[in-house]
C-alpha positions as CSV (number, residue, x, y, z in Angstrom):
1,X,-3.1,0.0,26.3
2,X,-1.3,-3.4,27.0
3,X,1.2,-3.4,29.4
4,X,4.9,-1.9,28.4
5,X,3.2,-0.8,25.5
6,X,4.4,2.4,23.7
7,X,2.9,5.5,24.5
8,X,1.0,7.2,21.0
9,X,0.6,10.9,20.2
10,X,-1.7,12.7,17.6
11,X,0.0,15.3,15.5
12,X,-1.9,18.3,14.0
13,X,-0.8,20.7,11.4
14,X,1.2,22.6,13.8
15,X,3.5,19.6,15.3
16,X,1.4,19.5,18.5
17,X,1.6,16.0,19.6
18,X,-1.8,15.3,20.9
19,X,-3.6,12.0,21.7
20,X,-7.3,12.3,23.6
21,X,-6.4,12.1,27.4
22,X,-2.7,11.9,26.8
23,X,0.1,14.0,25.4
24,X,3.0,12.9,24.5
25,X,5.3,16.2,25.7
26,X,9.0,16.7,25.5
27,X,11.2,15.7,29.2
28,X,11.0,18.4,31.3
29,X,8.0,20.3,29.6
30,X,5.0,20.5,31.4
31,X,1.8,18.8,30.7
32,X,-1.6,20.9,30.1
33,X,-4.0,20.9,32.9
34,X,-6.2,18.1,33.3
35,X,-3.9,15.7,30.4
36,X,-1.4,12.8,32.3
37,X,2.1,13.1,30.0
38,X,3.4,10.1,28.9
39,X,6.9,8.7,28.0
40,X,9.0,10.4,25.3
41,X,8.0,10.6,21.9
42,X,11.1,9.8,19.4
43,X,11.4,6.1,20.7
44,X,7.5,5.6,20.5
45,X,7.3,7.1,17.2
46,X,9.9,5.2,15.6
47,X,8.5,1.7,16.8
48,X,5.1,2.5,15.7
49,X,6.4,3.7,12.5
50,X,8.1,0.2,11.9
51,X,5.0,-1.9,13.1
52,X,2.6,0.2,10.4
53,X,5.2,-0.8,7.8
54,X,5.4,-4.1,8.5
55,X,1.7,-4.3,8.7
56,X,1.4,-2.4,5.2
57,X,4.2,-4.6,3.9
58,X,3.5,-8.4,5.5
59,X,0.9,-9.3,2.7
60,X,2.9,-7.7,0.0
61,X,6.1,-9.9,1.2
62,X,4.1,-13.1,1.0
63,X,3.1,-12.4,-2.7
64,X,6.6,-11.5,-3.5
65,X,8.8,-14.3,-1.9
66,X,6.3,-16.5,-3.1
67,X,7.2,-15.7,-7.0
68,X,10.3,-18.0,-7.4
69,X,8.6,-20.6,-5.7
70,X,6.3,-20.7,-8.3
71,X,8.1,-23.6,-10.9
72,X,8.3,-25.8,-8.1
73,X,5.2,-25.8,-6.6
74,X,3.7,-26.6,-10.1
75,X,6.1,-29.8,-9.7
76,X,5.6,-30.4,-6.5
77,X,1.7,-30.4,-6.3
78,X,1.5,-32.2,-9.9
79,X,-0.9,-29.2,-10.8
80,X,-1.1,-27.0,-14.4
81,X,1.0,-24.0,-14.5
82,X,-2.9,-21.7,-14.9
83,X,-4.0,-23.5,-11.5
84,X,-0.9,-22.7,-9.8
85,X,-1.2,-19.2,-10.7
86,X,-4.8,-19.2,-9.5
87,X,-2.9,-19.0,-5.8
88,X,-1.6,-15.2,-6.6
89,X,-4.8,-14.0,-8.0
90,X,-6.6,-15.6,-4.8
91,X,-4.6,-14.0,-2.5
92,X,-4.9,-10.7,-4.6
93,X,-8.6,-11.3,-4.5
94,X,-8.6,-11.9,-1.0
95,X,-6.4,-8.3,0.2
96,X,-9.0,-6.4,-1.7
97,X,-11.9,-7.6,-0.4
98,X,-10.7,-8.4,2.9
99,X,-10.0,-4.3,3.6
100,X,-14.2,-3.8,2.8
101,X,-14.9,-5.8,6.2
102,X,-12.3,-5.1,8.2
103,X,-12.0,-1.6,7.5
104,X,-15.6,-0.9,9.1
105,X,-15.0,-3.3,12.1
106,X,-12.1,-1.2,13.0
107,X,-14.1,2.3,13.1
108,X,-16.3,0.2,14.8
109,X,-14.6,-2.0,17.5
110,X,-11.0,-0.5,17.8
111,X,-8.2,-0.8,15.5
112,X,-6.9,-3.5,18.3
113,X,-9.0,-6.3,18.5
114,X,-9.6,-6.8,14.6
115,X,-6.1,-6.3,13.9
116,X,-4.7,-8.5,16.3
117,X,-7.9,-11.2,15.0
118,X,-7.0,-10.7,11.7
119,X,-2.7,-11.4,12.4
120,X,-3.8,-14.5,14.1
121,X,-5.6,-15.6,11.0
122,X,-2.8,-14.7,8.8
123,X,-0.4,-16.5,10.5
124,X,-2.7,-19.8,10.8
125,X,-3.4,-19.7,6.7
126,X,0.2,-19.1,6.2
127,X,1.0,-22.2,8.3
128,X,-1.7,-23.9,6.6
129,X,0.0,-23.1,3.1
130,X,3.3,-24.7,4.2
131,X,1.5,-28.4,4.5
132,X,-1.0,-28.0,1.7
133,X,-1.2,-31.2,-0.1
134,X,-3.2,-30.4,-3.1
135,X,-3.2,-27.3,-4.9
136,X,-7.0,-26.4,-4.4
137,X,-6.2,-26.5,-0.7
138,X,-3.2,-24.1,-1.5
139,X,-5.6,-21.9,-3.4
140,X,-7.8,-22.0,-0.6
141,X,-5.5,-21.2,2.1
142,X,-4.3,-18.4,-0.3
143,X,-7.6,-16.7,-0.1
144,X,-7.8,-16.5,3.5
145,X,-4.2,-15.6,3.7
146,X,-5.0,-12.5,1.8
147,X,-8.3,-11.8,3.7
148,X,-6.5,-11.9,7.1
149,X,-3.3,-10.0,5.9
150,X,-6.1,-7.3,4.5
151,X,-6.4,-6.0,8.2
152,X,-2.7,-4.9,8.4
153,X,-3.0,-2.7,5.5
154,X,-6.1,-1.1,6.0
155,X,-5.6,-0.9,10.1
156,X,-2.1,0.9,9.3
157,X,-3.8,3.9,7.6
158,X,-6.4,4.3,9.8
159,X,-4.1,4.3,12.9
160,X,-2.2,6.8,10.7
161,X,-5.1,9.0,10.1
162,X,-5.8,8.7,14.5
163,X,-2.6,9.7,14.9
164,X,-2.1,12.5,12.7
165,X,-3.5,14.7,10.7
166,X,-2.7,17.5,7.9
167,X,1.3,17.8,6.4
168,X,2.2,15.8,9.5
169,X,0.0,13.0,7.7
170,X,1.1,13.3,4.1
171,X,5.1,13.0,6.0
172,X,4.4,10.1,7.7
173,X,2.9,8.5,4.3
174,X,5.8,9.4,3.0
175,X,8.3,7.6,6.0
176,X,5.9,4.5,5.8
177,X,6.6,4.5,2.4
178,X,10.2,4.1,2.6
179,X,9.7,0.8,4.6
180,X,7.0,-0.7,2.8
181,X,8.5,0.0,-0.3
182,X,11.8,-2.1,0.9
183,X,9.7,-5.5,0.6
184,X,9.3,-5.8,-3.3
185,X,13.2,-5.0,-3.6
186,X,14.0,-7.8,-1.0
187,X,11.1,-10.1,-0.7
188,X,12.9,-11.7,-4.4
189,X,16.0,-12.2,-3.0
190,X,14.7,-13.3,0.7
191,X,12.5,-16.4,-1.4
192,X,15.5,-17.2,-3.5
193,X,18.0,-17.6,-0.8
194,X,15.3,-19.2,1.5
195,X,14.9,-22.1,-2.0
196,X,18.9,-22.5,-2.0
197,X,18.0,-24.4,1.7
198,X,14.5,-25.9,1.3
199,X,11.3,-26.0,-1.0
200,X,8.7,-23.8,-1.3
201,X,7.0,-25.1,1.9
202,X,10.1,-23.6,3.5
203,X,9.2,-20.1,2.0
204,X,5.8,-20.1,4.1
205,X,7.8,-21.5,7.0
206,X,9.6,-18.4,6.7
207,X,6.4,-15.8,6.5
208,X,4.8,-18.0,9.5
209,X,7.7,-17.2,11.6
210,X,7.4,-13.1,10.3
211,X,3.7,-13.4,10.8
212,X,3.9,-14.5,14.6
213,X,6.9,-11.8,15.1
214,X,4.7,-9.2,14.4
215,X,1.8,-10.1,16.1
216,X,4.1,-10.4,19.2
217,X,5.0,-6.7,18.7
218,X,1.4,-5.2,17.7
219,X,0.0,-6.8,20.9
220,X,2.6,-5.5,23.0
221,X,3.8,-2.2,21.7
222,X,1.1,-1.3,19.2
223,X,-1.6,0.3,21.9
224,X,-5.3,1.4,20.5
225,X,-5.8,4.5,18.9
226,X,-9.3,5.0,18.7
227,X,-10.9,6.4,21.6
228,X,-14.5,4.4,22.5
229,X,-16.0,7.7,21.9
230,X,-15.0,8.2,18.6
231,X,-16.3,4.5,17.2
232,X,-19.1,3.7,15.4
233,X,-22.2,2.0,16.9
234,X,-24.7,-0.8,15.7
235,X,-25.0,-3.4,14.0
236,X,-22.1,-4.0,10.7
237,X,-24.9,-2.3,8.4
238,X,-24.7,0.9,10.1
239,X,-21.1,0.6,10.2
240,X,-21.2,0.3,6.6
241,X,-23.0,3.4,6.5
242,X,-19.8,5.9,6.6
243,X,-18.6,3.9,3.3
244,X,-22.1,5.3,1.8
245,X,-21.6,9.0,3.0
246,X,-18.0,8.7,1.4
247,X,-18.5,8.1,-1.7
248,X,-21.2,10.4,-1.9
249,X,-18.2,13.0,-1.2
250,X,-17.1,13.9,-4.7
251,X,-14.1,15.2,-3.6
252,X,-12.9,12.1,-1.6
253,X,-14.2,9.7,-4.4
254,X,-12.1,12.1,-7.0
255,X,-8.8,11.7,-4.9
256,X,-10.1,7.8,-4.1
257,X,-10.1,7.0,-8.2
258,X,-7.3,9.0,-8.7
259,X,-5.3,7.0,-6.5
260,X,-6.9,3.4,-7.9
261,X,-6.0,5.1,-11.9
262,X,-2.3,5.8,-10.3
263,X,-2.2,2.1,-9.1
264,X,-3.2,1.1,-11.8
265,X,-0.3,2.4,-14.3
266,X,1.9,1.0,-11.7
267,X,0.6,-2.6,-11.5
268,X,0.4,-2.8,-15.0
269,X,4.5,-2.0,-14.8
270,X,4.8,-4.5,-12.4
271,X,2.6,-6.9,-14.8
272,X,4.6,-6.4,-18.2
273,X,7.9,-5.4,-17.0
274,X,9.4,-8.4,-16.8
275,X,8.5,-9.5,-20.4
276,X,9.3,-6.2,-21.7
277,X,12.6,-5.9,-20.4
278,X,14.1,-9.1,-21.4
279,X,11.8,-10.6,-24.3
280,X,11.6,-7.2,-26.3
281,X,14.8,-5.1,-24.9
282,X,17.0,-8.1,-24.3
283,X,17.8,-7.3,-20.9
284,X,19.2,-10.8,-18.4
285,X,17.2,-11.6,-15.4
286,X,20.2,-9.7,-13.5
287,X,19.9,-6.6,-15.6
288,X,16.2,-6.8,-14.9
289,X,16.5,-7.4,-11.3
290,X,19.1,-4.5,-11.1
291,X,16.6,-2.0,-13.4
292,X,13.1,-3.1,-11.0
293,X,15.2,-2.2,-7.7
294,X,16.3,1.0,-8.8
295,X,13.0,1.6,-9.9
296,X,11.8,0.7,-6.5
297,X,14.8,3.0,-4.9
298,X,13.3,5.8,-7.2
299,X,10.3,5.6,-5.8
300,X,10.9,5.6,-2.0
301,X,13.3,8.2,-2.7
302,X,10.7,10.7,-3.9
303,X,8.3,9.3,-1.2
304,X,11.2,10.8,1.2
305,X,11.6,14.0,-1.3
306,X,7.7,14.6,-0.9
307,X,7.5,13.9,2.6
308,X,10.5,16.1,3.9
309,X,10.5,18.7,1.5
310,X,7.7,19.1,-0.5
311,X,5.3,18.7,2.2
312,X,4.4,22.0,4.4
313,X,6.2,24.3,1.5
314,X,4.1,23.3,-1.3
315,X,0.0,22.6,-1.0
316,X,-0.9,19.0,-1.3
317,X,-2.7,19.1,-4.4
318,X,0.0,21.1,-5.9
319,X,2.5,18.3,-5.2
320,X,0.0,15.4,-6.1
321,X,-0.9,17.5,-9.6
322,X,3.0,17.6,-10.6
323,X,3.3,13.7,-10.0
324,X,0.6,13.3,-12.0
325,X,1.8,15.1,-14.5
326,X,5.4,13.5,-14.7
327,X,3.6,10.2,-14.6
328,X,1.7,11.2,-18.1
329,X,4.9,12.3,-19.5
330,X,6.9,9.5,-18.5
331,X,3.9,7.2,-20.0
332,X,3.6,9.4,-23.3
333,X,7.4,9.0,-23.9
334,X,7.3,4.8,-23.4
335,X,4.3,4.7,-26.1
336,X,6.1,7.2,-28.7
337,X,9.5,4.7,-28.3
338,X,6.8,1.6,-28.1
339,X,5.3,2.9,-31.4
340,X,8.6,3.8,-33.0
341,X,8.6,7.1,-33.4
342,X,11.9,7.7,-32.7
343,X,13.2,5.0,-34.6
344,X,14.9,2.1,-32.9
345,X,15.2,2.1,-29.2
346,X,17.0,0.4,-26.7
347,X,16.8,-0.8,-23.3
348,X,18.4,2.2,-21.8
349,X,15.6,5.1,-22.9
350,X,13.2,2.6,-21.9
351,X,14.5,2.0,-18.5
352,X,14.9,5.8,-18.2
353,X,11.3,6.5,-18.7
354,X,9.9,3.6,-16.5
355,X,12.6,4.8,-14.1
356,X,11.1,8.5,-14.0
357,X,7.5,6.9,-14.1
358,X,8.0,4.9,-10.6
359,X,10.1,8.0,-9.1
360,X,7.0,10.1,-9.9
361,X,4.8,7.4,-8.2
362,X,6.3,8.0,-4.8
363,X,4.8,11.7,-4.7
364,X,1.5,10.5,-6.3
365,X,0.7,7.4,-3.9
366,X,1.7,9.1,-0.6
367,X,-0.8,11.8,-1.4
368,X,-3.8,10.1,-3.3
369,X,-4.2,8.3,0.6
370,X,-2.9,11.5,2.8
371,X,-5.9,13.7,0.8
372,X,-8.9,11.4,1.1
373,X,-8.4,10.5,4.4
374,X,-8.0,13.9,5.9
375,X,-11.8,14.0,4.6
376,X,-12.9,10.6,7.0
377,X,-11.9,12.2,10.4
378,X,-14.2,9.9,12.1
379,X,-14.4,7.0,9.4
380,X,-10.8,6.2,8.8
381,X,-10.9,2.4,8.9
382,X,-13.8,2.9,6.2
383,X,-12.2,5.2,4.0
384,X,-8.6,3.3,4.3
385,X,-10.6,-0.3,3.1
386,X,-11.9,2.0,0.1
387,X,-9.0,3.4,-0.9
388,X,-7.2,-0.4,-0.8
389,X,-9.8,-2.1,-2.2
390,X,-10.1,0.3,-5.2
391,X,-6.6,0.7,-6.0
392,X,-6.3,-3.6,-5.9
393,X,-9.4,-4.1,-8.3
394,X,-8.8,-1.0,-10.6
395,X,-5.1,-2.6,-10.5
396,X,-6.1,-6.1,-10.8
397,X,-8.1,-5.1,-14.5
398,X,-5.7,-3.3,-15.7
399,X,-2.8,-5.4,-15.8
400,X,-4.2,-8.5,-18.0
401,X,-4.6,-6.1,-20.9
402,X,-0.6,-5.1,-20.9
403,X,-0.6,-8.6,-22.9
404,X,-3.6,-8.3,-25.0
405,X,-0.9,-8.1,-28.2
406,X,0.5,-10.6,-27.5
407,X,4.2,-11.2,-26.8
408,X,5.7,-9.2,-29.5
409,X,5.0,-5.2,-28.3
410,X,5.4,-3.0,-25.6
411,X,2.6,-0.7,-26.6
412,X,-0.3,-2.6,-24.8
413,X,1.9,-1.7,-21.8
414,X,2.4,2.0,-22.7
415,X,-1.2,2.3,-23.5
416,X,-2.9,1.0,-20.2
417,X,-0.4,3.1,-18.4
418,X,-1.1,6.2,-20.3
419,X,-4.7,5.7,-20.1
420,X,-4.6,4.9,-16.4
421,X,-2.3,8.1,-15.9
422,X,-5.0,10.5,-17.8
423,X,-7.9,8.8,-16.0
424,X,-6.1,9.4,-13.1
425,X,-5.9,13.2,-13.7
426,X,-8.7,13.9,-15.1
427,X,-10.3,12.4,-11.7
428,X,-8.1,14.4,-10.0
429,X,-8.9,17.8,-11.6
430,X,-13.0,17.2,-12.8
431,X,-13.9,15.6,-9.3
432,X,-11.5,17.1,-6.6
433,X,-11.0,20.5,-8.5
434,X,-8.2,21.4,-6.3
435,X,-8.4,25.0,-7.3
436,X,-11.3,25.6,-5.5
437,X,-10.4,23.3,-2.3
438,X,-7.8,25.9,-1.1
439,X,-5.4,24.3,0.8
440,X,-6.1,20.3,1.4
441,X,-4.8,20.2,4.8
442,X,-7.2,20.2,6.6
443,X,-9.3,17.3,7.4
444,X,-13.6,16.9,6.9
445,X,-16.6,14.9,5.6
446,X,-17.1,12.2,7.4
């Protein structure tokens, strides 16, 4: 643990806070023989807490405050609008595939060092970005801006899974949610006030600057979390090997699709929304921002609904089956309005039905990555890559085909995200056939 780092505890089902040779134990209580006790745990637990959710949320914030930068840099750079657009999908292309490497190095080598090698990266690209002076470079330094920021998603979940385990997992999902989920609601607003002051250099300036700030508090306060004992040995193709042993676990591969199908419906929201709301519905680019962050509110309020109420009263499958379900209904409404059934509809029902759709998302996502990792106790930086990089690629298909009818329909929209909804379900109940699991609390497999 570096120096004035904070002290971690692991959490079981029973609120024990346990962590290999160290507890983390209440002032005044006293320690189990043979285990040093450590500093308190509130303040520890809430710094950690915002570190994961910055790491889940830094790559997420440079696709986001990159968006209105978007006209200008197609100025700027002299470049076609298709080209400049190739600088989203590369860095899309580069968080997915990114998580398959660094996800085994970390069950390998500590969730430290490739964590802290991967930051350094980031921030490097990023810089890189701001003094590109072609667009292929751009693209370029995209791609490996996306491949380093991988390790901060997939290294947060598998610290996550060290550090707890059972409901005490699916509630922190839940609380990281509410702090990842702030950075598509502000990320917009951040880039356009940063372009009222600069160009769009100035926008990576900006996520340089974030980039090094968090480094600086993951190598200080962010200490490892998986014990040498617990890592994986070899050369990279054994550590691959735990990827193989997972997805021969039907269970985790059902709740690992599920998850990628549940993605899915949402990125392809994220894809058409914009069109929908103001090219079919007539909505104004401040009605629409309004509508996507309440939609985003929605969601991290449920994340906070499933996470401090749901979770340890109701099984996990349970709650993840009921999001599921909403989600199809929500998507069944939007493509009986898409089709006309109910005659002429406005913005408002729409809204109302992507509005539920979202809110349902933050019980569904939480729990489609609590469930499969509570089955890779001693493979969480594999399963965590697996479960990002399927939920990107599955994500990054779907959402071309919300425009497949061109520009005059909202059904392609409704249609992927109903189909993604179903797949997502019947995943869910035909592969993880949660009435026979019991309860899903309690951690396996690998």
């Amino acid at each position: 643990m570096p120096e004035g780092g904070a002290s971690i505890s692991k959490t079981d089902d029973n609120g024990t806070s346990v962590t290999g040779a160290e507890v983390v134990s209440p002032p005044g209580a006293a320690a189990p023989p043979g285990v040093r006790t450590v500093g308190g745990p509130r303040g520890a637990g809430l710094l950690v807490t915002f570190i994961l959710g910055g790491l889940t949320a830094v790559t997420p914030l440079a696709m986001d405050m990159y968006l209105p930068a978007l006209p200008e840099v197609t100025r700027s750079l002299n470049a076609p609008a298709a080209t400049v657009q190739l600088t989203l999908t590369a860095c899309l292309a580069g968080m997915a595939l990114g998580q398959l490497v660094v996800g085994p190095m970390s069950d390998r080598w500590g969730r430290r060092r490739p964590l802290l090698v991967g930051l350094a990266i980031y921030v490097v690209a990023t810089a890189l970005c701001a003094f590109a002076p072609t667009v292929e470079l751009l693209v370029a330094c995209r791609l490996a801006q996306g491949l380093a920021g991988a390790a901060g998603i997939v290294i947060a979940r598998a610290v996550a899974r060290d550090l707890y385990d059972g409901v005490a997992l699916a509630r922190f999902f839940s609380t990281l949610m509410l702090i990842s989920g702030m950075a598509p609601i502000l990320a917009p607003l951040i880039g356009g006030q940063v372009l009222r002051f600069t160009d769009w250099r100035g926008v990576f300036v900006v996520l340089t600057v974030l980039g090094v700030l968090l480094t600086a508090l993951v190598w200080t306060k962010l200490p490892e979390t998986l014990a040498p004992a617990d890592r994986h040995g070899g050369n990279f193709g054994e550590a691959l090997a735990p990827m193989r042993r997972l997805l021969a676990d039907r269970v985790f591969t059902g709740y690992m699709l599920a998850g990628g199908f549940a993605f899915a419906s949402l990125f392809s929201y994220v894809a058409a929304s914009p069109f929908v709301m103001q090219e079919i519905y007539g909505a104004s680019p401040q009605t629409f921002s309004l509508l996507f962050g309440l939609n985003s509110i929605g969601l991290m309020i449920m994340g906070q609904v499933n996470g401090k109420i749901l979770v340890g009263r109701v099984r996990l499958d349970k709650a993840l089956g009921a999001g599921l379900a909403v989600v199809v209904a929500a998507a069944t409404a939007l493509l009986l309005m898409s089709l006309g059934v109910f005659g002429e509809t406005g913005l408002v029902p729409v809204a109302g039905a992507l509005f539920v759709l979202m809110s349902a998302m933050g019980v569904v996502m939480p729990n489609t990555q609590t469930l499969p990792l509570m089955r890779a106790r001693h493979a969480a930086g594999s399963a965590s890559a697996l479960l990002g990089t399927t939920s990107f690629l599955i994500g990054a298909i779907a959402s071309p085909l919300v425009g497949i009818a061109g520009e005059d329909t909202a059904v392609p929209m409704a249609v992927v995200q109903l189909a993604s909804a179903l797949v997502a379900t019947a995943c869910f109940l035909g592969m993880c056939r949660p009435w026979k699991n019991g309860t899903s609390t309690k951690g396996g497999g690998v």
